[in-house]
Each structure stands twice: as C-alpha cells, then as structure tokens.
C-alpha positions as CSV (number, residue, x, y, z in Angstrom):
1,X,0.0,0.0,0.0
2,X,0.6,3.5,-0.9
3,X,0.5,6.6,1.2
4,X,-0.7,10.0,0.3
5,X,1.9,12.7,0.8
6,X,0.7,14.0,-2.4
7,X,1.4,11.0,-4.2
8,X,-1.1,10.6,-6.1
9,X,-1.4,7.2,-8.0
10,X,-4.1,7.5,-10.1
11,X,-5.2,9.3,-13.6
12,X,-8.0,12.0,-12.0
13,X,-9.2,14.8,-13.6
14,X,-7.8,16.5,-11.2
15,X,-4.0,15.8,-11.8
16,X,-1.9,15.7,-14.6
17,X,-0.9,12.9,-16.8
18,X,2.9,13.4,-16.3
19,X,2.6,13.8,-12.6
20,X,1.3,10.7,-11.9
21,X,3.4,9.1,-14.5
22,X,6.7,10.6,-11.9
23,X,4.6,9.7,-8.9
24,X,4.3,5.9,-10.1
25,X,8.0,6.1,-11.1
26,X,9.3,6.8,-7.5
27,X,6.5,4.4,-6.0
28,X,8.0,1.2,-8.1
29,X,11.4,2.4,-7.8
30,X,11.0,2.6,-4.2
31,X,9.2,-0.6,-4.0
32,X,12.4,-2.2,-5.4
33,X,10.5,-3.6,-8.4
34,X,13.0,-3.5,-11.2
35,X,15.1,-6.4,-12.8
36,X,18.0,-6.2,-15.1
37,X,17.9,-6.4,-18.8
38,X,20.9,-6.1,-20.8
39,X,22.8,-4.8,-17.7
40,X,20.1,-2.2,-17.2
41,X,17.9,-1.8,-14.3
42,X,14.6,-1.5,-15.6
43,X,10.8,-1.2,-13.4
44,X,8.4,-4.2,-13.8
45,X,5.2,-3.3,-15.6
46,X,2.6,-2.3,-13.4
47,X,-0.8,-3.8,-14.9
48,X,-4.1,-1.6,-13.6
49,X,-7.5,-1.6,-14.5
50,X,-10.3,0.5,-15.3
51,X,-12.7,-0.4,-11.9
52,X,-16.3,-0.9,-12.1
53,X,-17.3,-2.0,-9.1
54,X,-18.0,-5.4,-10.6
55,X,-16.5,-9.2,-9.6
56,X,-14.7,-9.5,-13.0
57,X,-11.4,-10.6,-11.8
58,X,-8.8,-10.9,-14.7
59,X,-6.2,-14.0,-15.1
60,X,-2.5,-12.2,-16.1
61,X,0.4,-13.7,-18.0
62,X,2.2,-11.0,-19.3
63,X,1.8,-7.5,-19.4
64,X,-1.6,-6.6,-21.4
65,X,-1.5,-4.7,-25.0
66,X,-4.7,-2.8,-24.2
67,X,-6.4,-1.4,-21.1
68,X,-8.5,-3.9,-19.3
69,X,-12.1,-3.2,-17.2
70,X,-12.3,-5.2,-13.8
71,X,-11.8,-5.5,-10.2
72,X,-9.7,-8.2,-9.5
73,X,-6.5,-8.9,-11.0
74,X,-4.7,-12.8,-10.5
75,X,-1.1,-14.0,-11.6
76,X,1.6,-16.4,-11.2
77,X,4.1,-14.8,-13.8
78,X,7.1,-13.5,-11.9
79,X,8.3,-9.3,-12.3
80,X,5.4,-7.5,-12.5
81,X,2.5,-5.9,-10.4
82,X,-0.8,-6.1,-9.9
83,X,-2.1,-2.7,-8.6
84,X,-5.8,-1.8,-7.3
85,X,-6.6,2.1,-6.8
86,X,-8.4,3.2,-3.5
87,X,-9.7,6.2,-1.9
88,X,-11.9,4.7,0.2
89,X,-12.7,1.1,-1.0
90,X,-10.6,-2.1,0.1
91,X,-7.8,-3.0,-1.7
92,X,-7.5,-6.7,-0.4
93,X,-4.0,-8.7,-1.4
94,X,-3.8,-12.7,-1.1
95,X,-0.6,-14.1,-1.9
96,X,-0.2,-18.3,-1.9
97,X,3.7,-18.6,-1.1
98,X,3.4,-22.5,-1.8
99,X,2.4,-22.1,-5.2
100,X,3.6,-18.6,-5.7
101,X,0.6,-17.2,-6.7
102,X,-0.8,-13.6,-6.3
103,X,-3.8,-11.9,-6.5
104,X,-5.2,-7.8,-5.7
105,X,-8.8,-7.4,-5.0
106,X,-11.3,-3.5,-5.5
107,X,-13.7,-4.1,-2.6
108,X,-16.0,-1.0,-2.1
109,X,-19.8,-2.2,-0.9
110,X,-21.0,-3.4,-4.2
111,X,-17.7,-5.7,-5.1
112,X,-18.1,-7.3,-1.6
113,X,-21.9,-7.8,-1.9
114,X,-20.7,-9.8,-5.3
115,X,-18.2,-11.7,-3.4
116,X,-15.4,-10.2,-5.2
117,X,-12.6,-11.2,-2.7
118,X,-14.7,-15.1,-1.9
119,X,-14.7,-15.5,-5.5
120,X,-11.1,-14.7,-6.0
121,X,-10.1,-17.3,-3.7
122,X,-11.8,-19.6,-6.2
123,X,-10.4,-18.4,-9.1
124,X,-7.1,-18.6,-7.4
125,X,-7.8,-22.4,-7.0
126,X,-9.0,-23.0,-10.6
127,X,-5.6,-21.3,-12.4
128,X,-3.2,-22.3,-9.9
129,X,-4.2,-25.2,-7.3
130,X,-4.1,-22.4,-4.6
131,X,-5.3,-24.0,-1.5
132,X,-7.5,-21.5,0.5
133,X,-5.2,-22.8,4.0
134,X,-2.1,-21.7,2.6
135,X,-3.2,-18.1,1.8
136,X,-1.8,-14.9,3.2
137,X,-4.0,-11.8,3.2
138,X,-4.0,-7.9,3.4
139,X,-6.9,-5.9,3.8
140,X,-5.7,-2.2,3.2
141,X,-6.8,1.0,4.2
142,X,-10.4,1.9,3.5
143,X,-13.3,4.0,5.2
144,X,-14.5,2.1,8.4
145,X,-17.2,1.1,10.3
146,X,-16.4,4.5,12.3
147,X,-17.3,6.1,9.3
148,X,-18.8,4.7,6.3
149,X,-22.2,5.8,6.6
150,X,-25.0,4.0,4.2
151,X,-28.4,4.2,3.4
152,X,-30.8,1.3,4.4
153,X,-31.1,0.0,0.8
154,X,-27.6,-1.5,1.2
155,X,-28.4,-3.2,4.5
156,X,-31.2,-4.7,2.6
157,X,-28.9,-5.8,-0.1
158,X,-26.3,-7.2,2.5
159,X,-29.0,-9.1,4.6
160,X,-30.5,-10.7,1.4
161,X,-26.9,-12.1,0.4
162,X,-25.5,-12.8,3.5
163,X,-26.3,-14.5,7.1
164,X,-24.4,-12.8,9.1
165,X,-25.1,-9.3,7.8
166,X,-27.4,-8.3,10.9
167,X,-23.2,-8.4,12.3
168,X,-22.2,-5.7,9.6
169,X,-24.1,-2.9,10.6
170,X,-24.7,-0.5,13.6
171,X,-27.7,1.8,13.9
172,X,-27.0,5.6,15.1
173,X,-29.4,7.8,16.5
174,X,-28.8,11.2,14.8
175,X,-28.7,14.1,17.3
176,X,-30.7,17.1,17.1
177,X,-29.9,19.7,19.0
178,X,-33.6,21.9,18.4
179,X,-34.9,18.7,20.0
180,X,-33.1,18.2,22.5
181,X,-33.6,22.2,23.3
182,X,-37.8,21.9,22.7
183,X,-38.8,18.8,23.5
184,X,-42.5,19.7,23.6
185,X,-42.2,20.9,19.9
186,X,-41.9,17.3,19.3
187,X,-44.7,15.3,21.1
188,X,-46.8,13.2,19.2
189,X,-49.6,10.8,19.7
190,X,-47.2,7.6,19.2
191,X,-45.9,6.0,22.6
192,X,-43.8,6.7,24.2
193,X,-45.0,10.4,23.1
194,X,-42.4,11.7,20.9
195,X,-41.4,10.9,17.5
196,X,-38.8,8.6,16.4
197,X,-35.0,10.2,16.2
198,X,-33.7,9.5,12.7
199,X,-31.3,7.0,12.7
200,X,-27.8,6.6,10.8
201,X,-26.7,3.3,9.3
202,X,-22.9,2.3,8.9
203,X,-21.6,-0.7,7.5
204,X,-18.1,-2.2,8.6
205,X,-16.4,-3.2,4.7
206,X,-13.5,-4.0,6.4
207,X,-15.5,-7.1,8.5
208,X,-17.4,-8.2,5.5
209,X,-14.2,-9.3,3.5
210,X,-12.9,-10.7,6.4
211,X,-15.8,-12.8,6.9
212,X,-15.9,-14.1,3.1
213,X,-12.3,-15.1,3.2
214,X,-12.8,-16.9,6.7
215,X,-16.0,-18.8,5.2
216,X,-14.2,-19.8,2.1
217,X,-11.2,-21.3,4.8
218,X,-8.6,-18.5,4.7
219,X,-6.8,-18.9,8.7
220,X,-7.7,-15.9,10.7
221,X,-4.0,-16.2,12.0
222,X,-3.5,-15.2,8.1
223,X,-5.1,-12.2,7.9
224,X,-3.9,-9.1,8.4
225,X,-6.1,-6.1,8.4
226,X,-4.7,-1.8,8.6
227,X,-6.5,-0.5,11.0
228,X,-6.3,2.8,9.3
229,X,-9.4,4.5,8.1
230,X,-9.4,7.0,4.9
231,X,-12.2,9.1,6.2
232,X,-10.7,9.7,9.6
233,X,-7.1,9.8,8.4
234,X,-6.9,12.6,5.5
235,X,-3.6,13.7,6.8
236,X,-2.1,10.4,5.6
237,X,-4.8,8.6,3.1
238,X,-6.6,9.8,0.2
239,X,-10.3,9.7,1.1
240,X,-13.4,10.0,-1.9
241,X,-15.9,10.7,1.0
242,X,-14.0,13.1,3.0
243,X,-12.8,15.1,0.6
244,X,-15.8,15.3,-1.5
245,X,-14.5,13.8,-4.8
246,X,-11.6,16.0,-5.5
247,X,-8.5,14.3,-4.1
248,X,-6.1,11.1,-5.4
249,X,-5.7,7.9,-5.6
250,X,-3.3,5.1,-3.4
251,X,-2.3,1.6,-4.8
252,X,-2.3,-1.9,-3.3
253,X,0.2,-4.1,-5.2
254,X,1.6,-7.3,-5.3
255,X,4.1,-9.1,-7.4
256,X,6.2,-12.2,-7.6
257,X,10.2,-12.0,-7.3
258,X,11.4,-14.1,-10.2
C-alpha cells in the first residue's frame, strides 16, 4: 500500500498525466521492483485496470497490450505488479507462497456484496491449485465502520446475500440539538409520546471481507487487516468521501520476485 503525501497514483481529472506518471516512477522504484535487462535496471510493468465495481477478476500472464475493465486482478508470472486504486474502497491482497501465486482485489460495498474477494479465492484455486489454507491476506486501508455511513437499501442488499449481515451494521441515532432544546415541539400521539430520532446506518467493509475469506477457509492467523481509516485519516490517506470527490488515488500491489 501506498500513502498519500501527495502522491497521487491514479489518472483524475484533477491531476496531470505526467505527474502521476513521476509519482508511479518513484513508488515502483521505491518498491524495489526493477530487474536487469541487458545490464540495465529496468521497473516491472505495473498492470491496472479500469474499476467498475463489478466481480470481473482478470487471469495475467504478461503485461496486457490494451487497457482492461475489472476489479480483480490474479497472476503467477514472476516481475510484474498487480495494482488496485483506493480512496476509500478495500484493496484486499492474497498471496499463496506454496504455489507462488498472487492476486489484488477492489472491494468498495458493491464488489463485496458480489463476493469479489470469496470468488477470487476460487479463481485462485482454478488457475493455480491455490489451496484457501495456505493463503496470506492484506486488507488495506479503507473507510470504516467508524465512518462509512449507508443508506438502508444497502443493508437490505447485504441481509439478502449474507447470514451474518445483521453483524455488519450498527444503527445511530442522529442528534438534534432543536430537539433536544424543545422537547414539547416534538410530542406526538405515538408511545412513548415523541417521534422517532432518525437513525444513521454504517456498514463495517473491512469485516465483510474478512468474513468471506474466513468462510471460504482462509486462517484468521492469516489475515492481516490496517487499521487505518481513509475518512478519519486525511492527513495520511486519500479519502473520496472526506474530501468530497476532489483528491487522489493510493495503490495496493503485489508481485512475484522471479
């Protein structure tokens, strides 16, 4: 993962071309992810994707010709990266050391109500035997359950998908300081005698992945979760929500050392 620091990682309207072309030069230099051809030190390719908030998760074998659409990207070719942009969704990581095996995973609300991250297990498993036991995973910055406010359509969603959902979401009351002040303006005929305080959902992404990669038999000992959020943290994190649209973008990568 990528920090902010004005690094911004990703093609916005909001930042020019050549800038982030410099900023993603330092970021894979300072990764370390470079081999030598003829004698010369030269940066993997970095393979991105235009994110839809879908559960297409794409197999890679060598860098693509063409841009690609998706949300997930999976490889077992050694010397390049697989990178997922964020500024408030999950970028999720599993790595399979026994069958050196990578894969990067966009999990906002909708990708996880898909089972992006459950069903890149399985994918995982299909192209390259990965065993869900010997997986390692990284669940990266993203707004949290502090923060990430939602209307009550998405708990609907959620519960309709997913057993545990009722687990997912806490319920607010929103305060109202007129109310609070004059009571008496509020009095109605419903029991106990005042009208119901509005309430504020919020969902808690960062326990939703966790629970799809525990049902699907990733270890808890084996995954590892920031505990930084993006909405509380805009010193150090781009956030979409905080900063109303106009800010950046961080990277979660991965690669294989050939």
């Amino acid at each position: 993962m990528y920090g902010k620091a004005g690094l911004n990682l990703g093609f916005t309207k909001d930042d020019s071309k050549a800038a982030v072309e410099r900023n993603r030069t330092a970021f894979l230099t300072e990764l370390g992810a470079k081999t030598k051809q003829k004698g010369q030190p030269t940066l993997w390719p970095l393979v991105t994707l235009r994110q839809v908030h879908s559960d297409i998760i794409r197999l890679i074998e060598s860098a693509p010709e063409s841009s690609l659409v998706g949300d997930g990207l999976i490889t077992n070719t050694p010397d390049l990266l697989l990178g997922i942009q964020t500024a408030d969704c999950l970028p999720i990581i599993l790595v399979d050391p026994r069958r050196r095996a990578v894969g990067v995973f966009h999990a906002g609300w909708r990708g996880t109500l898909k089972r992006i991250v459950e069903k890149g297990v399985g994918e995982m498993l299909r192209c390259f035997g990965t065993r869900a036991r010997d997986l390692k995973a990284a669940i990266g910055p993203g707004i949290r359950g502090c923060c990430y406010e939602v209307g009550p359509e998405v708990r609907d969603q959620f519960e309709s998908q997913f057993a545990h959902a009722a687990k997912l979401f806490r319920e607010v009351e929103e305060p109202d300081p007129v109310r609070e002040k004059y009571p008496m303006l509020f009095l109605t005929a419903r029991a106990p005698g005042h009208s119901i305080l509005p309430k504020k959902i919020y969902l808690d992404l960062v326990e939703a992945n966790r629970q799809q990669l525990l049902a699907v038999g990733v270890p808890a000992k084996s995954i590892e979760v920031s505990p930084h959020c993006t909405n509380c943290r805009t010193d150090l994190l781009f956030s979409y929500r905080a900063e109303k649209g106009k800010t950046g973008r961080m990277m979660g990568v991965v690669g294989i050392r050939g």
